[in-house]
VEXDREN-2710 file (C-alpha; in Angstrom, 1 decimal):
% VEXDREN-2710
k/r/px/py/pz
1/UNK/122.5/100.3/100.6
2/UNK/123.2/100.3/96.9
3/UNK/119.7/99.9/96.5
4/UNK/118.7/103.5/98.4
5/UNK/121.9/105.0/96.3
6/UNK/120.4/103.8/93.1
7/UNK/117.2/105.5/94.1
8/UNK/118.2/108.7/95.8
9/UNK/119.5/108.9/91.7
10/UNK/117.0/108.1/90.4
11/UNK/114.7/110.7/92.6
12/UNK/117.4/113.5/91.5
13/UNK/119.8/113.5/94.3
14/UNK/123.3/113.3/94.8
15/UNK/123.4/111.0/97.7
16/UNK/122.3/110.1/101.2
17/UNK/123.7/111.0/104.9
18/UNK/121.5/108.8/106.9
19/UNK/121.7/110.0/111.0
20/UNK/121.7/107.0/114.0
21/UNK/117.6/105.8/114.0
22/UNK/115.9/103.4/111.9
23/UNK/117.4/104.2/108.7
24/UNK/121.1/103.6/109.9
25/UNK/119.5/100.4/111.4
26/UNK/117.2/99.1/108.5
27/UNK/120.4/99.9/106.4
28/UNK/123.6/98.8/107.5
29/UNK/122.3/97.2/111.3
30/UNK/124.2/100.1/113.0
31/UNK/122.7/101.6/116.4
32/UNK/125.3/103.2/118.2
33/UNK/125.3/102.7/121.9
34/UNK/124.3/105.8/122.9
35/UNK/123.3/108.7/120.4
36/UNK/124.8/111.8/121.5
37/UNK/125.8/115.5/120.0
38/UNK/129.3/112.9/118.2
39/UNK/128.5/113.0/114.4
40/UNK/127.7/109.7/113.2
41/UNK/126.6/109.5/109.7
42/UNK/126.1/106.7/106.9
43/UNK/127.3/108.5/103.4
44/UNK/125.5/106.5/100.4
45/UNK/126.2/107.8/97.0
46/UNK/125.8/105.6/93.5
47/UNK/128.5/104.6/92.0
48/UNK/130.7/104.7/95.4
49/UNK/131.5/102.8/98.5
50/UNK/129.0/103.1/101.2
51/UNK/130.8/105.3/104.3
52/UNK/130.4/105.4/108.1
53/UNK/131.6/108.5/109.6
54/UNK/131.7/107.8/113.3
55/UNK/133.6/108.8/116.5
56/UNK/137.1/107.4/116.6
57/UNK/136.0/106.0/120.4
58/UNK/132.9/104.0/118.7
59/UNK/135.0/102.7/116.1
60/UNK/135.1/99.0/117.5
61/UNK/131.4/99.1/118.2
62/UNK/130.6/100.3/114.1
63/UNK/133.2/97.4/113.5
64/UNK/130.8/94.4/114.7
65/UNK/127.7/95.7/113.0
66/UNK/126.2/93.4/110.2
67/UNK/126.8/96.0/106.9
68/UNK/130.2/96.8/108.4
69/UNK/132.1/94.3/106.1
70/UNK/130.5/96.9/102.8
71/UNK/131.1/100.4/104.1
72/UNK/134.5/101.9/104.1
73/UNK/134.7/103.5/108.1
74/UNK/135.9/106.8/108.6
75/UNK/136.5/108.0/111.8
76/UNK/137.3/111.5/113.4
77/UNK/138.9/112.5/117.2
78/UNK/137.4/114.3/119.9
79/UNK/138.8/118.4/119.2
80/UNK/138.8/117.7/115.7
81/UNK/136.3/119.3/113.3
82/UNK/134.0/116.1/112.6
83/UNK/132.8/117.8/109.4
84/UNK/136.0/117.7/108.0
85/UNK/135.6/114.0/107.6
86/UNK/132.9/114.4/105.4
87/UNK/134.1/117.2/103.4
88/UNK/135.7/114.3/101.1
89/UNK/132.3/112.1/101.0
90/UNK/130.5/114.7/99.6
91/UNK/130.0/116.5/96.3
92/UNK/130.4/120.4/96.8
93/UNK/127.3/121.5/94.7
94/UNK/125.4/118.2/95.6
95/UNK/121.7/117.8/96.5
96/UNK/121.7/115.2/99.6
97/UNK/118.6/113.4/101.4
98/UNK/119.3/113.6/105.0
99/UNK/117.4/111.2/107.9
100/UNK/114.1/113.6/109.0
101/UNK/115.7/112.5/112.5
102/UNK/119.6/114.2/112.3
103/UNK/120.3/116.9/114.5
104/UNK/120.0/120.3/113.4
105/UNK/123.4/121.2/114.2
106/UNK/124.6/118.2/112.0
107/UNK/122.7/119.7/109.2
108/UNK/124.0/123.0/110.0
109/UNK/127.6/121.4/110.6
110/UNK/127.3/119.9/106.9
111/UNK/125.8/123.4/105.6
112/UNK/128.7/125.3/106.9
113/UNK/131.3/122.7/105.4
114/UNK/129.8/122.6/102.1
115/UNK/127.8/125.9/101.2
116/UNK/126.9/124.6/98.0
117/UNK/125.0/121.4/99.1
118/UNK/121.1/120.8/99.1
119/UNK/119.2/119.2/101.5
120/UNK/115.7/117.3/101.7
121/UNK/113.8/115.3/104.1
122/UNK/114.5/111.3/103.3
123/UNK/111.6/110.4/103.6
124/UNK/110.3/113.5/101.4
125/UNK/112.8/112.2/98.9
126/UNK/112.7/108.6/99.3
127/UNK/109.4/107.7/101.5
128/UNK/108.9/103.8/100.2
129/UNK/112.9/103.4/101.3
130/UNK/111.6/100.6/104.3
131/UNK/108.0/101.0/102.4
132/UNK/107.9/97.3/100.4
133/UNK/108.9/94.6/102.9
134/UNK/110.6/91.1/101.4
135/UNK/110.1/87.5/102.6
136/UNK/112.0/87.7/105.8
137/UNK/110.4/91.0/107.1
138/UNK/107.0/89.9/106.5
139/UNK/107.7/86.8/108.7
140/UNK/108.9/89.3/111.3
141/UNK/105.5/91.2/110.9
142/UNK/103.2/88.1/111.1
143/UNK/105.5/86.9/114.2
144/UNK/105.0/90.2/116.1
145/UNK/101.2/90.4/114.9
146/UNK/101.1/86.7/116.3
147/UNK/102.2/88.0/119.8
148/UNK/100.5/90.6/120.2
149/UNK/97.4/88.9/119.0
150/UNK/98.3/86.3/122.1
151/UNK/98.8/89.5/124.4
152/UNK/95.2/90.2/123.2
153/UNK/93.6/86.9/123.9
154/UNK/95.2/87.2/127.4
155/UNK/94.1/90.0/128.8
156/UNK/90.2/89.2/127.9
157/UNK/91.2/86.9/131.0
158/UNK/92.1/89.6/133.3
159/UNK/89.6/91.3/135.7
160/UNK/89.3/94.8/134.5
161/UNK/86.3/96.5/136.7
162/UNK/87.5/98.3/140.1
163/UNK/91.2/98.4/138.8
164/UNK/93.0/101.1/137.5
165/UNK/93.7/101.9/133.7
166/UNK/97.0/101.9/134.6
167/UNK/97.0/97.9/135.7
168/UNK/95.4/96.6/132.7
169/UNK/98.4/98.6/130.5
170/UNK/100.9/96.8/132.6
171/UNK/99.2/93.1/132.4
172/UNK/99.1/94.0/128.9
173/UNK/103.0/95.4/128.8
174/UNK/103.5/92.0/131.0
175/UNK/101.3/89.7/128.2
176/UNK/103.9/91.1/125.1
177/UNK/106.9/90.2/126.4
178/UNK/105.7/87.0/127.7
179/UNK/105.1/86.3/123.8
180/UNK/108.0/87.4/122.8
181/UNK/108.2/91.4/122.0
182/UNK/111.8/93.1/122.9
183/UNK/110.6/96.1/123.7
184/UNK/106.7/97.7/124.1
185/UNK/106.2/101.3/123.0
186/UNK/102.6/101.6/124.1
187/UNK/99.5/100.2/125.7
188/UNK/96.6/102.1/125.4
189/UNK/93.7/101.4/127.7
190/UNK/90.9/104.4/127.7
191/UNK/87.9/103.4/129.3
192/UNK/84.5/105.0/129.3
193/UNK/85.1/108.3/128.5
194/UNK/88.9/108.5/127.8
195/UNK/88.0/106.0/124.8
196/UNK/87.3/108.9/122.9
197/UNK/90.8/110.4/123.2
198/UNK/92.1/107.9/120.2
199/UNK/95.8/108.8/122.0
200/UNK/94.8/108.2/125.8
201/UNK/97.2/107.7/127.9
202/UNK/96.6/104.8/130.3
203/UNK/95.9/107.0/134.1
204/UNK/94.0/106.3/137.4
205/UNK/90.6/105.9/136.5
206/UNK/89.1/103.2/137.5
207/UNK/87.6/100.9/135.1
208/UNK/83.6/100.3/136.1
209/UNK/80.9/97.6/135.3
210/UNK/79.3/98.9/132.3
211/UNK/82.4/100.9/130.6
212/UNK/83.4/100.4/127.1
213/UNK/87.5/99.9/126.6
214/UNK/89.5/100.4/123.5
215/UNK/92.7/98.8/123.9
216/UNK/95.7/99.8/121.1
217/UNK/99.0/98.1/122.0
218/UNK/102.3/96.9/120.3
219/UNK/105.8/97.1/120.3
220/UNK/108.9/95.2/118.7
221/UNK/109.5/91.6/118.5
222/UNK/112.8/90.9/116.6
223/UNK/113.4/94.4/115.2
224/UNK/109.7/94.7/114.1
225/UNK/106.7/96.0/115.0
226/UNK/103.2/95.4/116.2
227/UNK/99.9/97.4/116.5
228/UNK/96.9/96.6/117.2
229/UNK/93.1/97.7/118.9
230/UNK/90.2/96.1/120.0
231/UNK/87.5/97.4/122.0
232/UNK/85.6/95.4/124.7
233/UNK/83.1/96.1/127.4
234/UNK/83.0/95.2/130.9
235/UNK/79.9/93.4/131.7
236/UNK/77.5/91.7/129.3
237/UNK/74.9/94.8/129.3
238/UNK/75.7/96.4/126.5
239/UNK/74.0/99.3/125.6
240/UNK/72.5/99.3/122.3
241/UNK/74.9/102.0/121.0
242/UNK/77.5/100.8/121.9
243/UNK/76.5/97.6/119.7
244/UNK/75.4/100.0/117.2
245/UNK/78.9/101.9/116.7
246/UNK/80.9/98.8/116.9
247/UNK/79.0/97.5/114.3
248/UNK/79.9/100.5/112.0
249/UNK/83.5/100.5/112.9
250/UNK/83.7/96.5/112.3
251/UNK/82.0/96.6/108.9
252/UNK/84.1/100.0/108.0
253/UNK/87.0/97.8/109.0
254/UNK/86.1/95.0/107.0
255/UNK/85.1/96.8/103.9
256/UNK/88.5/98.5/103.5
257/UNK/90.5/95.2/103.9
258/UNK/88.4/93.7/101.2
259/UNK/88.9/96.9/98.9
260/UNK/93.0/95.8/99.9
261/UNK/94.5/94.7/96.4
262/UNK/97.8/96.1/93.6
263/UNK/96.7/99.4/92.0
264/UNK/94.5/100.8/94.3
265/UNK/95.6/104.1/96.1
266/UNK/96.0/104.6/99.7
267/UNK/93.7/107.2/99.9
268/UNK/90.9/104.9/98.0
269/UNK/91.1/102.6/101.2
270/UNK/90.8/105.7/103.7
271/UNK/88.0/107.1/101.7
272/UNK/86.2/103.4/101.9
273/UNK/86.4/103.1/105.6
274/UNK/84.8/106.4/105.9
275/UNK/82.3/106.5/103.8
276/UNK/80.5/103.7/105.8
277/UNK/81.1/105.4/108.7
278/UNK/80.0/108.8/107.4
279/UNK/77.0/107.2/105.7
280/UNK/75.7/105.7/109.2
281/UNK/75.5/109.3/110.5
282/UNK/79.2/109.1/112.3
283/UNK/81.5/111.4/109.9
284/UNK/82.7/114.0/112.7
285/UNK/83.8/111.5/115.0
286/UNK/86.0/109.5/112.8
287/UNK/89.0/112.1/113.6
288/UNK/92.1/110.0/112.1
289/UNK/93.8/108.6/109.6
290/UNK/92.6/105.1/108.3
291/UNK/96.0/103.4/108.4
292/UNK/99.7/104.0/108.7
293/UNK/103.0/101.7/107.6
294/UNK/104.9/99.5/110.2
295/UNK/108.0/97.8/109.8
296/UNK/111.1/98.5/112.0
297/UNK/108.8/101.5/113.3
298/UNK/105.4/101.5/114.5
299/UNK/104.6/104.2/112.4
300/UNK/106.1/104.8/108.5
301/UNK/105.1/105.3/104.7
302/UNK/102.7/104.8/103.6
303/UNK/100.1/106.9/104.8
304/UNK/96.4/105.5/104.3
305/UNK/94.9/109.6/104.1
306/UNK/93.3/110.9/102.3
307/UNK/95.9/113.4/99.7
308/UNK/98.3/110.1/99.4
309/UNK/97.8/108.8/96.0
310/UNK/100.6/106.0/96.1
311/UNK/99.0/102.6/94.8
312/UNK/99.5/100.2/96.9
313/UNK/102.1/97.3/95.7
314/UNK/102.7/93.6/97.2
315/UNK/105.1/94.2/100.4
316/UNK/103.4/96.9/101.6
317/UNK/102.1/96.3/105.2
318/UNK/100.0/99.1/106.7
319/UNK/97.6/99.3/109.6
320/UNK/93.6/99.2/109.1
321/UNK/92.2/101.3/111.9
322/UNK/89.2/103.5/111.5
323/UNK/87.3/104.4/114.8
324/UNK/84.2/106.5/116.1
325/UNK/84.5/108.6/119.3
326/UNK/81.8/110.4/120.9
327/UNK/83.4/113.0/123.5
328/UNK/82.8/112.3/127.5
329/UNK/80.7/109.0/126.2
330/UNK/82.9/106.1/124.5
331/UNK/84.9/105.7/121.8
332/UNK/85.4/102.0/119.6
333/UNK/88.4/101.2/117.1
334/UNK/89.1/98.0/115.5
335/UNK/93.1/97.8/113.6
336/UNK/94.7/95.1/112.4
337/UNK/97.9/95.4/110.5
338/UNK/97.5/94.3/106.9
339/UNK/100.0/93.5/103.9
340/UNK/99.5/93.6/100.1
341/UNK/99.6/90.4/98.2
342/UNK/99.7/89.9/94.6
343/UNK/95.9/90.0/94.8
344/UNK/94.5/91.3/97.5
345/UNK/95.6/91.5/101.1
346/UNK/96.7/89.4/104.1
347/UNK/95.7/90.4/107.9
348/UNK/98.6/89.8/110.0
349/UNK/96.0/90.4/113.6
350/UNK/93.9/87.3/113.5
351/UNK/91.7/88.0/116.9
352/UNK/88.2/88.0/116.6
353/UNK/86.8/91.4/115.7
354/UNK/83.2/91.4/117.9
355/UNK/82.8/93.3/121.1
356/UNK/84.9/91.6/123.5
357/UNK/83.6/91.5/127.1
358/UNK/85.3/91.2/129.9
359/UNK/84.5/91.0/133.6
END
């Protein structure tokens, strides 16, 4: 906390008013039971204690989180004017980051207290706040990598042809928390054609002899995330493109990791990745970023696109994901999630990266 202060300073702000999400979480372990239209609000300013506005009837919850012993609790009553506890938090004429998540009648609740404030987008303001991970967070990150690359090694044991896209997400759902995730946010299995749909959404087809599968899955294991794809085929006939654009993806893949190192800006590494795959003759179809951050959220600063000219840094841990997809035919992507060293970088997905195949 007296970290982000120190920075929303030194980015030209007054302060911060951080909303329930993975902010409040990532800065003073707060998650309120259930987020609802009650202000709740984490007040960081330098040069003052931290403060936790929060609903008189959540008080006892706010109480037993982890930062609770350094933030001074303020607490307002059902009919009263919740705004009114912040009026005293809060410098009249101020220029405040706000979470990108608060409600917009928060914002307009804090706009109508105190005309004179400014407001920007945290992340806008501060986007490396959860950018740079320490010791224990990258142990979190190579644990959850670690399970899901289990979860991955399991399901190349599952039957996939003449079931449904739908039961291959849910052995692979089943495989994550087997290993140890809390909670999965996706499982995407597109198969023959859906592969080319980089967001498909697992449905009813039914997976046949001869179909190429990209599989992108992850979730959280102890408060942090994992993500990451592989694509395999059903059968050992493998058509020769198919071989062909995995190959492209795999050494696009590979060629970015290495280019990995201090000093080098994110957008170098998505330019790398595609500029092998636009030199093999594949440009259109690589339709997405290269990489995005993970941490307490699957996706967060920093961006690996091309416009984001942030050096990388050690601590940062980002995902390396380029992908070809060729509409109603296939589509391949190979991502593991990487983090910067003081030399070059570390892959926290260890699977193999060939063509699985499956049965």
């Amino acid at each position: 906390m007296a970290r982000a202060a120190a920075d929303a300073t030194a980015a030209g702000l007054t302060g911060l008013v951080v909303a329930p999400g993975p902010d409040l979480v990532y800065l003073c372990g707060y998650q309120p039971t259930a987020i609802t239209e009650r202000l709740t609000a984490l007040v960081l300013t330098a040069g003052r204690e931290p403060a936790l506005i929060v609903p008189k009837l959540e008080r006892p919850d706010a109480e037993k989180a982890p930062g609770a012993p350094a933030v001074r609790l303020v607490d307002w009553t059902d009919g009263d004017d919740p705004y009114a506890a912040a009026v005293p938090l809060l410098e009249p004429a101020g220029r405040y980051g706000i979470s990108d998540n608060a409600w917009a009648m928060h914002l307009l609740g804090f706009q109508a207290a105190l005309a004179g404030t400014g407001w920007t987008s945290l992340t806008e303001a501060l986007p490396m706040l959860r950018g740079v991970k320490d010791g224990d967070e990258l142990e979190r990150l190579a644990a959850a990598g670690g399970a899901a690359d289990a979860a991955y090694r399991g399901i190349l044991e599952v039957r996939f042809a003449g079931r449904r896209e739908t039961d291959v997400a849910a052995d692979l759902s089943a495989l994550l928390i087997q290993y140890g995730h809390s909670q999965v946010d996706f499982t995407v299995v597109g198969s023959g054609p859906n592969g080319a749909n980089p967001h498909h959404e697992a449905g009813d087809r039914v997976i046949r002899p001869g179909d190429t599968v990209v599989l992108d899955f992850g979730g959280l294991k102890d408060g942090y995330g994992s993500d990451t794809t592989r694509t395999v085929h059903v059968g050992t006939d493998v058509p020769d493109e198919v071989r062909k654009v995995h190959g492209i993806v795999r050494r696009a893949q590979q060629t970015a990791f290495e280019a990995v190192r201090p000093g080098v800006s994110c957008q170098e590494i998505d330019r790398i990745a595609r500029r092998v795959i636009t030199e093999a003759g594949y440009g259109e179809y690589f339709i997405h970023r290269t990489g995005h951050g993970i941490g307490i959220t699957t996706h967060e600063p920093p961006y690996l696109v091309e416009g984001e000219e942030r050096p990388l840094v050690p601590g940062m841990c980002f995902s390396i994901e380029p992908g070809i997809y060729l509409p109603g035919r296939f589509g391949v992507r190979i991502e593991d999630i990487v983090t910067v060293t003081e030399n070059g970088g570390r892959r926290l997905n260890n699977t193999p990266h060939e063509l699985g195949i499956v049965a």
